[in-house]
C-alpha positions as CSV (number, residue, x, y, z in Angstrom):
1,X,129.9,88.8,59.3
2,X,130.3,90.1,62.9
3,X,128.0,87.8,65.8
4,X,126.5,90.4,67.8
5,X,127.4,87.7,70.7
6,X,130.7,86.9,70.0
7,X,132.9,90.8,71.2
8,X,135.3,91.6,68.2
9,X,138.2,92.0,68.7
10,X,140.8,94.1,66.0
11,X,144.3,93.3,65.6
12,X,147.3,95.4,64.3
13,X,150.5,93.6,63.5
14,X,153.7,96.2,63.9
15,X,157.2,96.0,64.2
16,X,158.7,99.1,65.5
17,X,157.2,102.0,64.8
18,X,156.6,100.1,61.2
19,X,152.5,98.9,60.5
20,X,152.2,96.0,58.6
21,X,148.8,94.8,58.9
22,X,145.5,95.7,60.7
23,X,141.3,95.0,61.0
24,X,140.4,98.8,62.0
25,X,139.8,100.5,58.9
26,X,142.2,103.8,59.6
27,X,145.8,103.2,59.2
28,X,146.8,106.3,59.0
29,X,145.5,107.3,62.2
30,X,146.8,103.9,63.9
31,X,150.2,105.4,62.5
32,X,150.0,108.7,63.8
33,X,148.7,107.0,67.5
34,X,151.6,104.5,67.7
35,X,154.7,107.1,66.5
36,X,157.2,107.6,69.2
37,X,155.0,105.9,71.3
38,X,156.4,102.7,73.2
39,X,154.6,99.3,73.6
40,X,155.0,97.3,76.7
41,X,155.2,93.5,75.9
42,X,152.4,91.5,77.6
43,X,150.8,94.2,79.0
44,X,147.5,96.0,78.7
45,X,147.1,99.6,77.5
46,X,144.5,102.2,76.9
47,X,144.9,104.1,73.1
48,X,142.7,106.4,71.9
49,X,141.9,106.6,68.2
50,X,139.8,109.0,66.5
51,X,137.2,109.6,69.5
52,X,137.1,105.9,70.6
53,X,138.9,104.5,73.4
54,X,140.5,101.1,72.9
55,X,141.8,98.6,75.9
56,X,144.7,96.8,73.9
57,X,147.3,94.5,74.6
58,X,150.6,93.8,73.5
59,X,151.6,90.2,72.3
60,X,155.5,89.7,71.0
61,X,155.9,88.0,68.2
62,X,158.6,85.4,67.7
63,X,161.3,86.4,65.1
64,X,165.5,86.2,64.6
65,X,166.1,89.9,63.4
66,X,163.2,92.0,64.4
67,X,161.0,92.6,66.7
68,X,157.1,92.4,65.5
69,X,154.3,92.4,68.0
70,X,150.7,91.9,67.6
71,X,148.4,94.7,69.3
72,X,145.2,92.9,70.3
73,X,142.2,95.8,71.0
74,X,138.6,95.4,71.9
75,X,136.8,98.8,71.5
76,X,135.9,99.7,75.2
77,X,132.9,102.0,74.1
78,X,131.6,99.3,71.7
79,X,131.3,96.8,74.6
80,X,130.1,99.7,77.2
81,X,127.6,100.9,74.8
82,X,124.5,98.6,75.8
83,X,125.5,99.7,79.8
84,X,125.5,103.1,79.2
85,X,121.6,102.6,77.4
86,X,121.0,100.6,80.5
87,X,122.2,103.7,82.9
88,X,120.5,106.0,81.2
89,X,117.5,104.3,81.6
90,X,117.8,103.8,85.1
91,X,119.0,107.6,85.6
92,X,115.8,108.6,84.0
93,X,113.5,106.1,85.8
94,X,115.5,107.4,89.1
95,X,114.4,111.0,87.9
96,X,110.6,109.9,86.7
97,X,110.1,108.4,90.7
98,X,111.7,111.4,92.4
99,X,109.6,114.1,90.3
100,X,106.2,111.1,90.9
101,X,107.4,111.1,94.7
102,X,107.8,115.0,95.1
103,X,104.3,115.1,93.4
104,X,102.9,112.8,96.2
105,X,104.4,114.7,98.8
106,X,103.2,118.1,97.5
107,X,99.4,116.7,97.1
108,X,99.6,114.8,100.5
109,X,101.3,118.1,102.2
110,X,98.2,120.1,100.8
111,X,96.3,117.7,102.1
112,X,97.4,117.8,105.7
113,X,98.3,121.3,105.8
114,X,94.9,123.0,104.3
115,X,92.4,121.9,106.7
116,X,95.0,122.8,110.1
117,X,95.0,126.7,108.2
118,X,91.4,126.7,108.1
119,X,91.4,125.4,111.9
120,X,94.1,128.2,112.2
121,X,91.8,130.7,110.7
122,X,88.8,129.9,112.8
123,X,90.7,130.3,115.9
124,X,92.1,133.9,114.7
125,X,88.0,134.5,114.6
126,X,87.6,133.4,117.8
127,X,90.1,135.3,119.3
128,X,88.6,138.4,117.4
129,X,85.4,137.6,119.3
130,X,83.8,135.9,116.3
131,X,82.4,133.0,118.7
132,X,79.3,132.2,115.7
133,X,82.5,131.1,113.4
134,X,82.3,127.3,112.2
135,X,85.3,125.2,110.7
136,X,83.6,123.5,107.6
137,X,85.8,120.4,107.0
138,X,84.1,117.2,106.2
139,X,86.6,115.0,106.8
140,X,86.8,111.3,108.8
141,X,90.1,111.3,110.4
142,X,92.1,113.4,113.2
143,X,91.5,116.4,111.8
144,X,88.5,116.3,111.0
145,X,87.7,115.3,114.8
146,X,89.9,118.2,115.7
147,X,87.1,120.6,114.0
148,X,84.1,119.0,115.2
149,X,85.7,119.6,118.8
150,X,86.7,122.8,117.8
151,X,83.2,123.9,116.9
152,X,81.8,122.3,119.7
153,X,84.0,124.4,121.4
154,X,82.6,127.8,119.2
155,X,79.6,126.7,119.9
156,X,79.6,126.7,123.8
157,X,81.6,129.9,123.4
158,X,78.5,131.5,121.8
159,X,76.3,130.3,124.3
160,X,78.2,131.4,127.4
161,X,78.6,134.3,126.2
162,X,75.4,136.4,127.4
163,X,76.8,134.8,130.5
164,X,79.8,136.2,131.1
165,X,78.1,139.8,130.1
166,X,76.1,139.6,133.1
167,X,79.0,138.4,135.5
168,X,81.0,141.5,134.2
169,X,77.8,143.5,135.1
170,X,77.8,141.8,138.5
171,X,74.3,139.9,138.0
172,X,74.4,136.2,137.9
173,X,72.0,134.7,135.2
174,X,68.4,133.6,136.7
175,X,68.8,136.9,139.5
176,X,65.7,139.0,139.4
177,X,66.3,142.7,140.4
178,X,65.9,143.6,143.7
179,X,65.5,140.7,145.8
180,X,68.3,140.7,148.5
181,X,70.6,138.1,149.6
182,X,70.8,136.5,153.0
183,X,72.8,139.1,154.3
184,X,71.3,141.9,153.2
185,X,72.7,143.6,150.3
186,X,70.8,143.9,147.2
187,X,72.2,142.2,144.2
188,X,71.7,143.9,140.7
C-alpha cells in the first residue's frame, strides 16, 4: 500500500535495449519507449509513456559482462497534480474578483455618471430657454451640491427674466411711462 505522503517512485531494471524487470504496469509500452533509444548514465531524462510524462534517471548497475542499469522515474504529472487543482483554483478566484471588480466599477460608473447627464440635460433646457427647469437629484455629496447651485442658478434665471425683457424694450424695471429724466428726454 502506497502513503499518499511518501512520492512513489517506479523502477525499470534493463540491460540494453533488453527489460528485465519493472513497477509500472505496461511493459510493452516501456519496450516500445526505450527501443533504439539511448540512456545517459547518471543523468536525468524526460520519457513519455502512454500520455504521462516521467522525469527519470539513469543509475548503472555493476556487472563483468553486461551492462544493466536501473531507470528510476517519479511520474511528473502525479506529483504536479495537487498544483495544478491549486492553479486552477486561483485562476478561477482571479476570474470570480475581476468579473466582482468590473461589476463594482459598472454600478459605481452609473452612479457617478447618471446624475452629471441629468445636470447635462437641465442645462440643454436652459439653453433652450427653459429657465422653470429643476435638476431633481437628492443626493449629499458634490454632485448633489452641484444641482442645488445649479437650480439656484435656474431659479434666478427665471426671475431676471421679465428683467431683461424690459432692458431689450429700453425700460428699466420700476420706470413709470412718461416721466423724463434730468436731461430731458422721455424714457419709455
Amino acid at each position: 500500500m502506497k502513503s499518499k505522503s511518501t512520492p512513489t517512485s517506479e523502477i525499470t531494471f534493463l540491460n540494453g535495449a533488453d527489460l528485465f524487470g519493472t513497477t509500472l504496469p505496461n511493459r510493452r509500452a516501456i519496450t516500445q519507449m526505450l527501443r533504439n533509444r539511448v540512456l545517459p548514465p547518471k543523468q536525468v531524462i524526460d520519457l513519455r509513456l502512454a500520455r504521462e510524462s516521467f522525469v527519470s534517471y539513469v543509475v548503472p548497475l555493476p556487472a563483468e559482462n553486461a551492462r544493466p542499469i536501473a531507470l528510476l522515474q517519479r511520474s511528473l504529472d502525479k506529483e504536479l497534480a495537487p498544483y495544478l487543482r491549486l492553479e486552477r483554483i486561483y485562476l478561477i478566484l482571479a476570474l470570480l474578483g475581476l468579473g466582482v471588480s468590473a461589476i463594482l466599477g459598472l454600478w459605481i460608473a452609473r452612479g457617478v455618471s447618471r446624475p452629471v447627464l441629468e445636470l447635462a440635460s437641465g442645462a440643454r433646457e436652459i439653453a433652450a430657454g427653459n429657465y422653470n427647469h429643476r435638476v431633481e437629484l437628492k443626493q449629499e455629496d458634490e454632485i448633489g451640491s452641484l444641482a442645488a447651485s445649479f437650480n439656484q442658478m435656474s431659479a434666478g434665471l427665471a426671475e431676471a427674466r421679465p428683467c431683461s425683457r424690459l432692458v431689450r424694450q429700453g425700460r428699466l424695471p420700476g420706470d413709470r411711462v412718461g416721466v423724463t429724466s434730468e436731461e430731458g428726454h422721455a424714457r419709455r
